[in-house]
C-alpha positions as CSV (number, residue, x, y, z in Angstrom):
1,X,-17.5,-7.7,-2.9
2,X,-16.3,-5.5,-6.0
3,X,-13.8,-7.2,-8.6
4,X,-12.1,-5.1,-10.9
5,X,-10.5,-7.1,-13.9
6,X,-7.5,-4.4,-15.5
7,X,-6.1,-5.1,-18.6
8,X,-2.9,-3.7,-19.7
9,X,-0.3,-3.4,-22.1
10,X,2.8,-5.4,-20.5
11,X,5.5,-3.2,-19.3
12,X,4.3,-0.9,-16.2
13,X,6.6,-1.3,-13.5
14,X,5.0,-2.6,-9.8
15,X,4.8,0.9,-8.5
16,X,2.2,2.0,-11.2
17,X,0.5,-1.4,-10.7
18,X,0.7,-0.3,-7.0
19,X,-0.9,3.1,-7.2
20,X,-3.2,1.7,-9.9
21,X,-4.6,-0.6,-7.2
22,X,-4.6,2.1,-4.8
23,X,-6.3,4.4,-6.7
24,X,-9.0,2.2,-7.8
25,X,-9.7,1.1,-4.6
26,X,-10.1,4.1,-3.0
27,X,-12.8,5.3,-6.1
28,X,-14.3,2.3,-5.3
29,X,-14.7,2.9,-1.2
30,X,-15.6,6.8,-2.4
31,X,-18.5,5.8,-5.1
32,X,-19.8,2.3,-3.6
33,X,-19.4,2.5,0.0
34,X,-17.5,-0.9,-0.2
35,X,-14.8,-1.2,2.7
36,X,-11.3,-1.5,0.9
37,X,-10.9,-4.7,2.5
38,X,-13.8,-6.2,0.2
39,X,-12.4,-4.9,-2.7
40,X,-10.5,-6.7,-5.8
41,X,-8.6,-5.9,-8.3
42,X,-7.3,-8.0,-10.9
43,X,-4.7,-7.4,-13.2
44,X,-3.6,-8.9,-16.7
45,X,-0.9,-8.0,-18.6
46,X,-1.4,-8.6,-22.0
47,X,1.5,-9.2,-24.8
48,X,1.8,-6.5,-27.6
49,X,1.6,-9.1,-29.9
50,X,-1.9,-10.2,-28.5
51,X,-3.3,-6.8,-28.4
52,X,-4.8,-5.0,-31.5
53,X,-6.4,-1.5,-31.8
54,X,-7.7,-0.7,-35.4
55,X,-6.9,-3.9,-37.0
56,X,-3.3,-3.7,-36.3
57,X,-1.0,-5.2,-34.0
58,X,0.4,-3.2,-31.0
59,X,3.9,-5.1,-31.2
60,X,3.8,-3.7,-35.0
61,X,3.4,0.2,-34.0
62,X,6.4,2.5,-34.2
């Protein structure tokens, strides 16, 4: 059984969560063979303030 762990930047709304899911299951049932049904998909949302890229602080970007 495939499990995908997403991490993301809080703030998408549940319909990009819900074709986010959708479309990485179906790349997983077109590349692996893996029936949908045995496929996971985790997401996180992660805080701005928790995230860093470059040594600073996504909640400190403009």
């Amino acid at each position: 059984m495939p499990t995908l762990r997403v991490e993301l930047l809080e703030g998408r709304t549940p319909e990009q969560k819900k074709a986010l899911v959708r479309a990485l299951t179906q790349a997983v049932v077109d590349t692996l063979g893996s029936k949908p049904e045995s496929v996971d998909v985790l997401l996180f949302d992660i805080k701005r303030q928790d995230w860093a890229t470059g040594g600073q602080l996504w909640s400190e970007r403009s």
